[in-house]
N, C-alpha and C positions, 0 to 999 in steps of 0.2 A: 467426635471428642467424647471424653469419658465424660459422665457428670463429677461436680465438684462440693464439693461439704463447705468448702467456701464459699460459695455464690452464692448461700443466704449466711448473712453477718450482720446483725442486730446493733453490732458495735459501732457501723458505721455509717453517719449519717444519709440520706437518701433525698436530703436537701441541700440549697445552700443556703448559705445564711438569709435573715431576714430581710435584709436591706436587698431589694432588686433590683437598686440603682447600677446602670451598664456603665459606670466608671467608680465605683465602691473603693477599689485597691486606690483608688489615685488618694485618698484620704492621707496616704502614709508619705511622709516626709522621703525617706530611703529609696519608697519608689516613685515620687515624683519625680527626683533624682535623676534616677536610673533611667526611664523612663524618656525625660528630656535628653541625657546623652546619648544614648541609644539609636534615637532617633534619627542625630546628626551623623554620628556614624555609622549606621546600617545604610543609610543612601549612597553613602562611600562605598563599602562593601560589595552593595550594588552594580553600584557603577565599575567598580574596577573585575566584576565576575564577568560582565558582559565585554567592557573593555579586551577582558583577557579572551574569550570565546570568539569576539571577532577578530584580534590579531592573530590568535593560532589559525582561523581560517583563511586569512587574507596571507599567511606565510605558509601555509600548505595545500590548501584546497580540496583537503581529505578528512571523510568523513569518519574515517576510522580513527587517524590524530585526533580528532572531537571527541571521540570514546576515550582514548588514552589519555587525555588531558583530562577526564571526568573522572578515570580510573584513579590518576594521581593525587588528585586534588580529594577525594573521598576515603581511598581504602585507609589512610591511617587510621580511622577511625570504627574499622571493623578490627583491628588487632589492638589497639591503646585505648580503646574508649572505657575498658576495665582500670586499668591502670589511672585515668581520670576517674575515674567512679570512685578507687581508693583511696585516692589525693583528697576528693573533696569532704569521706568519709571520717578519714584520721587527722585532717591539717584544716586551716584556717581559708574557709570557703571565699572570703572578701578578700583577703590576699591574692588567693590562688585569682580570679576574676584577672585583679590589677595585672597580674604581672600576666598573662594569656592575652589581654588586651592589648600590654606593651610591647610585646615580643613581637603579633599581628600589624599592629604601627611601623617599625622598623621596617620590616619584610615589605610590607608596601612603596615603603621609601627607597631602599633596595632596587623593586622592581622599576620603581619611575625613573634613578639613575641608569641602570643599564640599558634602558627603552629610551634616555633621550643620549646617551654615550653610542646610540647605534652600536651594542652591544647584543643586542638581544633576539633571541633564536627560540626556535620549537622547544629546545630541550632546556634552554633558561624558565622559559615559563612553565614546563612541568614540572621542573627540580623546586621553582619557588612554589606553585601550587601543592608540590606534595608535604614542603616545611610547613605551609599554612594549614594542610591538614593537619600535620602535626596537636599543632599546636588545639585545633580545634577538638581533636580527639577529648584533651583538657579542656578543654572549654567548657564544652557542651551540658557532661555532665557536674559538673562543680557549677554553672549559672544557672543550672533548671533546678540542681537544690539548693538552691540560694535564696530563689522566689522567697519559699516559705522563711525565712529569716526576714524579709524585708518587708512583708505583711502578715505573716502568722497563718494559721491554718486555715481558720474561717474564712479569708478574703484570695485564698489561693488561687481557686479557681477563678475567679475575677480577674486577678491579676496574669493567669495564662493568657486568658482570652484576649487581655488587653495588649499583654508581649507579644501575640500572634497577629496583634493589627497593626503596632509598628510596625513589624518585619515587614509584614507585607502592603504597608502605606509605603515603608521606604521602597517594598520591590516594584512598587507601582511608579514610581517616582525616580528612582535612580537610573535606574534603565534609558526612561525616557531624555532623560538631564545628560546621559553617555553618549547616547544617541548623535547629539546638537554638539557635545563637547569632543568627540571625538574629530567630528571637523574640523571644529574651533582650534584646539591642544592638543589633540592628537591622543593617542592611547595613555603615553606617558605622561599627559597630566592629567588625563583622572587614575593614576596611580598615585598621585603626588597628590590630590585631592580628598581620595582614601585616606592617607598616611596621614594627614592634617586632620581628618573627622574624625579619630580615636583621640586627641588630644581633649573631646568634650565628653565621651564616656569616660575617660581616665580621672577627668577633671571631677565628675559627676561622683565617681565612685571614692576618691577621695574624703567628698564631702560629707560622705555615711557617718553616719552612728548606728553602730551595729552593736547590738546584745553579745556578747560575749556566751557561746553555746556550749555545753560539759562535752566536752570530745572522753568517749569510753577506750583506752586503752588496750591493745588488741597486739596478738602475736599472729595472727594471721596473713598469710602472702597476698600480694595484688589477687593472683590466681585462683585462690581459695574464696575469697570479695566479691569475686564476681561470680564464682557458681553458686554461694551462698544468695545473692540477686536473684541469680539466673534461676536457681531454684524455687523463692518465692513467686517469680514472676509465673514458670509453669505450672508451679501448685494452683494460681489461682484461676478459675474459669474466665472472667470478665478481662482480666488482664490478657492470660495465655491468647485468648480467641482474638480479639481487636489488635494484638501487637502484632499474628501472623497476618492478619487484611492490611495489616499498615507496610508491613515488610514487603506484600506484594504489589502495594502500590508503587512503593520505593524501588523494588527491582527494576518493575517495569511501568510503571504509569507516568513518574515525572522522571522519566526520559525524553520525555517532548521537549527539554528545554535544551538537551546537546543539540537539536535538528534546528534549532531557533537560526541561527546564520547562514544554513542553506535553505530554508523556509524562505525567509527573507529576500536571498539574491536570486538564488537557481527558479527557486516556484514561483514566488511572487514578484520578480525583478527587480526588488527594489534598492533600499542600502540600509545603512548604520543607522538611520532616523524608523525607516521600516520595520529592522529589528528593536528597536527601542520601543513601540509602539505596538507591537507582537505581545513584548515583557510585559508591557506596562498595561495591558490589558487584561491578564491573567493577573499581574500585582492589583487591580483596585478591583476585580472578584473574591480576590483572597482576603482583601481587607473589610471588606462587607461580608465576607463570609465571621470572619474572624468577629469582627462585632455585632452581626447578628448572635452567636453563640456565646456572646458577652454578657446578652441579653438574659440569656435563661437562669430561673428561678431555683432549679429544683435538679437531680440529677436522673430521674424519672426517664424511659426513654432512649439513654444513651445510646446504646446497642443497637436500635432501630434507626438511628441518626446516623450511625455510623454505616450501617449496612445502605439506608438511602443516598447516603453522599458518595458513598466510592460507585454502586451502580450507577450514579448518573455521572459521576466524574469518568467512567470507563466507556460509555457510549457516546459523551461528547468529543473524548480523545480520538473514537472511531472515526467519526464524522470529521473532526479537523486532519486526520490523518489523506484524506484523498480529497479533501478542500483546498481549491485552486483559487478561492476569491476571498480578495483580503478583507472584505467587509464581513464576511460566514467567518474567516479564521477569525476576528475580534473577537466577535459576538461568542464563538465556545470555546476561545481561551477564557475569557469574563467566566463562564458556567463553570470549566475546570478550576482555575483558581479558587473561586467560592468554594465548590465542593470538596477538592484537595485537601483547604486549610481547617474546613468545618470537620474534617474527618480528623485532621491532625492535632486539632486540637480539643477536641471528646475525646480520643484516645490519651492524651497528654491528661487530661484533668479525671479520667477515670482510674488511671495507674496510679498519681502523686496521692488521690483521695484517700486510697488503700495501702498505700505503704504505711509502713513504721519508719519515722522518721532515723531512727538508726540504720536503715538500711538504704533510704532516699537517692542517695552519691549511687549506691551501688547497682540499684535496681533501673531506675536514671540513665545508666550505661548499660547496659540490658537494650534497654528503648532505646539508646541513641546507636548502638552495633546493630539490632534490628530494623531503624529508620533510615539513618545515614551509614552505615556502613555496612548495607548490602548494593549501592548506590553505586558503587564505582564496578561492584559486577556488573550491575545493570549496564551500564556508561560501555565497557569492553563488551558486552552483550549486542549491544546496539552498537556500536560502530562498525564489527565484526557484520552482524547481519545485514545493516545498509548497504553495504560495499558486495553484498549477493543478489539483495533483492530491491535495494531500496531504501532511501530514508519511508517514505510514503506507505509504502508497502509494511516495513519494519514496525512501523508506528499502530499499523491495524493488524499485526499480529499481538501487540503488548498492549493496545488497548482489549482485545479480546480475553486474555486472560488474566486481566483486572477483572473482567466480566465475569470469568467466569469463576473468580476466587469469589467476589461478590455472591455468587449464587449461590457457591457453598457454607458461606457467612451466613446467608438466609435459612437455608435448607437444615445446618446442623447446629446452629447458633442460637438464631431466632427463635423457628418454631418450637427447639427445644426449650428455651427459657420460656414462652407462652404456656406453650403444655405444664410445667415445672411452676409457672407461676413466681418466679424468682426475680419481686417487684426492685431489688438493689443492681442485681447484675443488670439488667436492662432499665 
């Protein structure tokens, strides 16, 4: 990589705020809020992603349909996640939230009647997984620049860290509750159980009092929004470098979760409690990763944290890849997880740090087309490949070259900003 005249920027702080208490953002009314609803329905989410990953496989037994169902359910948000970046930039970001929420509620509801109408097929649940892409593509980035509305700048990064520990309390949690409920109710109602848990973020986000923000007036296209983003993001070193290691985790590192339902049956013989308990072991590493990283003081570092958590995240996935004993799969889904989210989110609070808030929406969707929507290639990447060599196999080729993007992270990244001395980018 070129050097950049950005990576030393005096402008921008190199700490966080004073306060190092690891629940600071919780201060703020908005996102107590949030925060609480959130909660309730991200375990829904949960539960009806795993719900849907084991019906698709218990109604085809191919692991290629696991890719195709990952494909559909992500790529809208490698073509629309601009298009949300512009929504969030020119229109009213707490609206936009509500009604992404609401739309997500129904579609759930949707899925749970035609799954108890014995309606429901391979290609129902890709046509609805691709709507709720949809809809996600909006989402995404209109709620990651939202944050800073609901706590302001200073407690931002706090408040990521803290975002990044629901998600992954609920995926430690949800999974495991689909698991026991899929017995009990069957697929269709934790569909129906989703559909009901957005009724308390909806409820939450209602409650806001939100500042009213100067929206600047602009003749510019979606199109034009996003390479204006697009082009901040590769201008800058710190951003450019960590968004491409994150993209290659997302192509291919958390692919390990399409394999989760033949992991489960095929390898380890088990069932729907088995695969809940796969999830839900990588969900409560990700949430101790997530709040360890809640923890830190200062942004000192960053770059070195992220280079250490994707290399150990890319040697654990080797190791679970040709792990046949379900006590070793726990133990480095737990590692991955941790590692995963610690990465995901040092790269989240390094980007939002350095933006200008008129560009947040659009740069936001930048990060979410490089994160999540390279994901559904990955997803056809790997079902494609399974169905030649292997889930097992497949898994320690894409753990290997998380490795070895990692390496190049070190080699052109690192010890350049060492040599360089560029105490803000790292």
């Amino acid at each position: 990589m070129k050097s950049d005249r950005r990576a030393v920027n005096p402008a921008v702080s190199t700490r966080f705020p004073s306060s190092s208490t690891r629940f600071r953002a919780m201060q703020h009314r908005n996102f107590q809020l949030f925060i609480a609803g959130q909660l309730i329905s991200l375990i829904g989410t949960w539960m009806q992603n795993m719900a849907q990953l084991w019906l698709v496989y218990q109604l085809t037994h191919s692991a290629a349909l696991l890719g195709v169902f990952g494909f559909a359910s992500q790529v809208p948000m490698l073509f629309l996640s601009s298009l949300g970046g512009y929504v969030g930039d020119r229109f009213d970001r707490h609206r936009g939230v509500i009604v992404t929420q609401t739309i997500t509620m129904l579609l759930a509801f949707v899925l749970a009647g035609l799954t108890w109408a014995h309606l429901i097929g391979k290609w129902n649940l890709i046509v609805i997984a691709f709507l709720v892409g949809i809809v996600n593509a909006f989402d995404v980035p209109i709620r990651q620049a939202f944050f800073v509305q609901m706590v302001g700048k200073e407690d931002l990064p706090n408040a990521i860290a803290l975002n990044s520990s629901i998600f992954n309390a609920a995926r430690a949690v949800g999974p495991a509750i689909a698991g026991f409920a899929i017995a009990l109710v069957g697929a269709g109602g934790c569909f129906f159980l989703n559909g009901l848990s957005f009724v308390a973020v909806i409820v939450a986000l209602l409650m806001m009092r939100i500042e009213p923000r100067e929206i600047k007036p602009s003749t510019d296209s979606p199109l034009r929004s996003f390479v204006q983003g697009f082009r901040f993001a590769m201008s800058d070193l710190p951003v450019r470098s960590t968004l491409l290691l994150l993209s290659t985790l997302s192509l291919f590192g958390l692919q390990y979760a399409v394999f989760m339902p033949i992991y489960a049956q095929d390898i380890l013989k088990g069932d729907a409690r088995t695969l809940g308990l796969l999830m839900s072991s990588a969900g409560v590493g990700a949430v101790i990763g997530a709040l360890h990283f809640a923890a830190r003081t200062h942004y000192k570092g960053l770059a070195r944290w992220i280079a250490a958590t994707s290399t150990t995240c890319a040697i654990c996935l080797i190791i679970f890849s040709q792990a046949k004993n379900f006590g070793l799969c726990v133990a480095v889904l737990f590692v991955v997880g941790f590692a995963a989210t610690s990465q995901m989110a040092a790269t989240n609070t390094l980007i939002q740090n350095r933006v200008p808030d008129e560009l947040r929406s659009r740069v936001m969707a930048v990060y979410a087309t490089m994160f999540m929507g390279v994901q559904p290639m990955g997803a056809l990447i790997a079902g494609a490949a399974a169905k030649h060599i292997g889930p097992q196999n497949t898994l320690t080729v894409f753990g290997s070259l998380v490795l070895l993007g990692s390496l190049i992270f070190i080699a052109r990244v690192i010890m350049r900003l060492g040599k360089t001395q560029t105490a803000e980018a790292d």
